[in-house]
C-alpha positions as CSV (number, residue, x, y, z in Angstrom):
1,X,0.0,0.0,0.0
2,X,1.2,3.4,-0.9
3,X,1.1,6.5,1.6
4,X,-1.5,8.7,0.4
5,X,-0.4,12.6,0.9
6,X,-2.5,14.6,2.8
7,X,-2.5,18.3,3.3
8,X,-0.1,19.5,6.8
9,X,-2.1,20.8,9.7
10,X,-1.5,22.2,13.0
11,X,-1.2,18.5,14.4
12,X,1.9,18.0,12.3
13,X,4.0,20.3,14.3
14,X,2.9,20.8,18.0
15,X,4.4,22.7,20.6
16,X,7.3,22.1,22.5
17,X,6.6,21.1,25.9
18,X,3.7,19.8,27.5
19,X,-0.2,21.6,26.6
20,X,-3.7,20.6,27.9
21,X,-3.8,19.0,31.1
22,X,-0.4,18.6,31.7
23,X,1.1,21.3,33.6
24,X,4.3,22.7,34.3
25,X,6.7,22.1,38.0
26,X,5.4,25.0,40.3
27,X,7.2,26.9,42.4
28,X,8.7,26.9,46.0
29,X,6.1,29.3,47.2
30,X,3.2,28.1,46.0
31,X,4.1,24.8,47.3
32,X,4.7,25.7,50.4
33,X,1.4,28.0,51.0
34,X,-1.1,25.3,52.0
35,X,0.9,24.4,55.1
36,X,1.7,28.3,56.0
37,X,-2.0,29.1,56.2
38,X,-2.3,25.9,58.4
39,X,0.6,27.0,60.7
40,X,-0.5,30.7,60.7
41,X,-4.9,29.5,62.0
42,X,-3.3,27.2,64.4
43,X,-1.0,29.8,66.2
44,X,-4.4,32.3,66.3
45,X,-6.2,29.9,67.8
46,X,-3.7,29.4,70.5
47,X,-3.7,33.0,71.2
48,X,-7.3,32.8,71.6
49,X,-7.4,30.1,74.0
50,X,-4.1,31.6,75.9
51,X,-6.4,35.1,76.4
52,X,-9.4,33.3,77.4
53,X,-7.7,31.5,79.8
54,X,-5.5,34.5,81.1
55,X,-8.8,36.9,81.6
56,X,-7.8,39.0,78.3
57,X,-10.9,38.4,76.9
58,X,-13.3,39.8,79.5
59,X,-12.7,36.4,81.4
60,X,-12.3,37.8,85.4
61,X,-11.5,34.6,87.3
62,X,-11.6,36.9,90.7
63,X,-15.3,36.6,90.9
64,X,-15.7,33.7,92.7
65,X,-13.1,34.8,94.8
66,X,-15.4,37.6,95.3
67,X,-18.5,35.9,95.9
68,X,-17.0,33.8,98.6
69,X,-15.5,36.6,100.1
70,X,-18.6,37.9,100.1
71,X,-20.6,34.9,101.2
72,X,-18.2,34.4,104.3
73,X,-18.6,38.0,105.4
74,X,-22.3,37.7,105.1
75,X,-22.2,34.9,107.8
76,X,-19.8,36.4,109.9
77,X,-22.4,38.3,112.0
78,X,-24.0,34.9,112.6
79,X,-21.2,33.4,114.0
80,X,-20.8,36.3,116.0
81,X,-24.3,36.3,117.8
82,X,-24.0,32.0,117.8
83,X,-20.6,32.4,120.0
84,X,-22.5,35.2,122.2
85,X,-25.8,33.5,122.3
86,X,-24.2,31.1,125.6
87,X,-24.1,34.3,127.3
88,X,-27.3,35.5,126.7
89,X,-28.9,32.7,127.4
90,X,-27.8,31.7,130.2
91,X,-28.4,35.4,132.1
92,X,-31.3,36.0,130.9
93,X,-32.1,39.0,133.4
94,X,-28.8,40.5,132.6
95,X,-29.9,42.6,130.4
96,X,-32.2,44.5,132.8
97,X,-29.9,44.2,135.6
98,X,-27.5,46.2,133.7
99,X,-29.7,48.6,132.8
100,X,-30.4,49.0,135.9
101,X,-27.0,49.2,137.0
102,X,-25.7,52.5,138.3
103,X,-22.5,53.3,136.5
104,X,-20.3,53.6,139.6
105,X,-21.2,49.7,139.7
106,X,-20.1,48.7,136.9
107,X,-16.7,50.9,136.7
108,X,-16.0,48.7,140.0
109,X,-15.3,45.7,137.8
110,X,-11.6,45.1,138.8
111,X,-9.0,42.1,138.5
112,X,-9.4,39.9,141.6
113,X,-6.2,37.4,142.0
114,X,-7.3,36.4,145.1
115,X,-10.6,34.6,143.0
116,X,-11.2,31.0,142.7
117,X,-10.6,29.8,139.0
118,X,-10.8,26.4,137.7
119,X,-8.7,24.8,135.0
120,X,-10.2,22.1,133.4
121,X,-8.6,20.1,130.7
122,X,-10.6,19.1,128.0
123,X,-8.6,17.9,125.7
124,X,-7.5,14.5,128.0
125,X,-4.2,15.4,127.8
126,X,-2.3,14.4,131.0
127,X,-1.0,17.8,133.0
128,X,-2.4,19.9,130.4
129,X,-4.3,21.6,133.0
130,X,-1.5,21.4,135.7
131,X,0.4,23.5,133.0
132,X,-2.1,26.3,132.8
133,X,-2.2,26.6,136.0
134,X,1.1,27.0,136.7
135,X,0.7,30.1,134.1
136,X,-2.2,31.7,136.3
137,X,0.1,31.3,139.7
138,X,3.2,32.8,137.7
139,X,1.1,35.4,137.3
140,X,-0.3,36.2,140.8
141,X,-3.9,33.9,140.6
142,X,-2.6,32.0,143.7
143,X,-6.7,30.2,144.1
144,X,-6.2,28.4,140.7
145,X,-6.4,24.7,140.6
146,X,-6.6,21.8,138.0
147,X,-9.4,19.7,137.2
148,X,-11.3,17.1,134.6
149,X,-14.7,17.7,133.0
150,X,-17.8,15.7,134.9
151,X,-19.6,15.9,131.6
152,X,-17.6,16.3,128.1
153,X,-20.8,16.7,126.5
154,X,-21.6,20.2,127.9
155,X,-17.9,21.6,126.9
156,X,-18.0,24.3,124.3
157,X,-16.2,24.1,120.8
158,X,-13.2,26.1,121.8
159,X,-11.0,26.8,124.6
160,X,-13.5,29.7,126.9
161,X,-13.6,31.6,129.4
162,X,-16.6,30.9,132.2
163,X,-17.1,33.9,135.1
164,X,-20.5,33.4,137.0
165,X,-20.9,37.3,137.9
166,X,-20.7,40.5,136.1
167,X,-18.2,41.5,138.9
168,X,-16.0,38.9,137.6
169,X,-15.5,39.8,133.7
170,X,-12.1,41.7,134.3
171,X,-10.6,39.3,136.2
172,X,-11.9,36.4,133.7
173,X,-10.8,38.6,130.7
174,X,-7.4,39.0,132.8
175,X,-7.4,35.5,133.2
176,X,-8.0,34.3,129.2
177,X,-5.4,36.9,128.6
178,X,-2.5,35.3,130.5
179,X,-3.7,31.7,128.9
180,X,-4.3,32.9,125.3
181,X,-8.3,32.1,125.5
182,X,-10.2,34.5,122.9
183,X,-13.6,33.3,124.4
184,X,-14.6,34.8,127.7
185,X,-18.3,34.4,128.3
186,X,-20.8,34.8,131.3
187,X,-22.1,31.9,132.9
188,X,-24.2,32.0,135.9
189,X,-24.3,28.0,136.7
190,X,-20.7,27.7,136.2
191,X,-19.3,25.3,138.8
192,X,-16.4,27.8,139.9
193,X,-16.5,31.9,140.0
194,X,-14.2,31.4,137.1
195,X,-13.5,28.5,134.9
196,X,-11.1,28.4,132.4
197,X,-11.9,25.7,129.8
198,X,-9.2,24.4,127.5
199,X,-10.0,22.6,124.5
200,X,-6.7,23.1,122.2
């Protein structure tokens, strides 16, 4: 079979290189872009979660530190009256006897050393009470003397402070002073003109 001649076209000579759907090597840069613009939203949304975290962002993390501070000054007052109610209780005509009270008599509240004060230990802890009242005699309360509780159950929560008369409060203040007692609180049926209670 013979060749048959046809007429040249543009398909007899194409272009040098690849055409259509091939494409050409691309460059650094555009090779490299995908991953910068992942690098670049991962290091913003670490700066968002850093802010949020470090209150930047309108985050205060001292309002619960607020609220409780809050909260636990609220309920100081109650606290306050629980630890005074004893008192009041327990005398309940003091009130009107103080009222009553001429103000020479109650300026004639003085320390009395010579007054009989009771140490008892309430914690169980041998001499403990022997100790404090060593204390008291150091410091001129020569009518103090140990003892143990006859009923645990009716000992307050902390170390106090028992005087049965209002003519005893300085020398019972005087008293939880030298032992470093915060509590002092009347007590009419208190076993002992003063009683010093130690529970700590």
């Amino acid at each position: 079979m013979s060749q048959q001649s046809y007429t040249p076209d543009e398909f007899d000579n194409p272009p040098a290189g690849p055409v259509g759907v091939h494409r050409g090597p691309r460059s650094v840069g555009a090779r490299m872009a995908p991953y910068l613009v992942v690098l670049v939203v991962a290091a913003l949304c670490g700066l968002v979660v850093w802010g949020v975290t470090a209150g930047f962002f309108g985050m205060d993390s001292t309002t619960p530190v607020a609220s409780q501070t809050t909260s636990a000054t609220a309920t100081a007052p109650a606290s306050t009256s629980e630890s005074a109610s004893p008192s009041t209780s327990a005398t309940p005509s003091a009130t009107a006897s103080e009222s009553s009270a001429s103000p020479t008599a109650s300026a004639t509240s003085t320390v009395n050393k010579s007054s009989e004060i009771l140490v008892v230990n309430g914690v169980g802890k041998s001499g403990y009470a022997a100790q404090n009242v060593t204390k008291l005699k150091k410091a001129g309360y020569d009518n103090a003397t140990p003892g143990n509780p006859k009923n645990k159950a009716s000992l307050p929560d902390s170390s106090t402070v028992w005087y049965q008369n209002e003519a005893d409060k300085a020398t019972a203040e005087d008293v939880a002073k030298t032992l470093g007692i915060d509590n002092v609180v009347q007590l009419k049926s208190a076993s002992s003109p003063i009683v010093a209670v130690l529970m700590k």
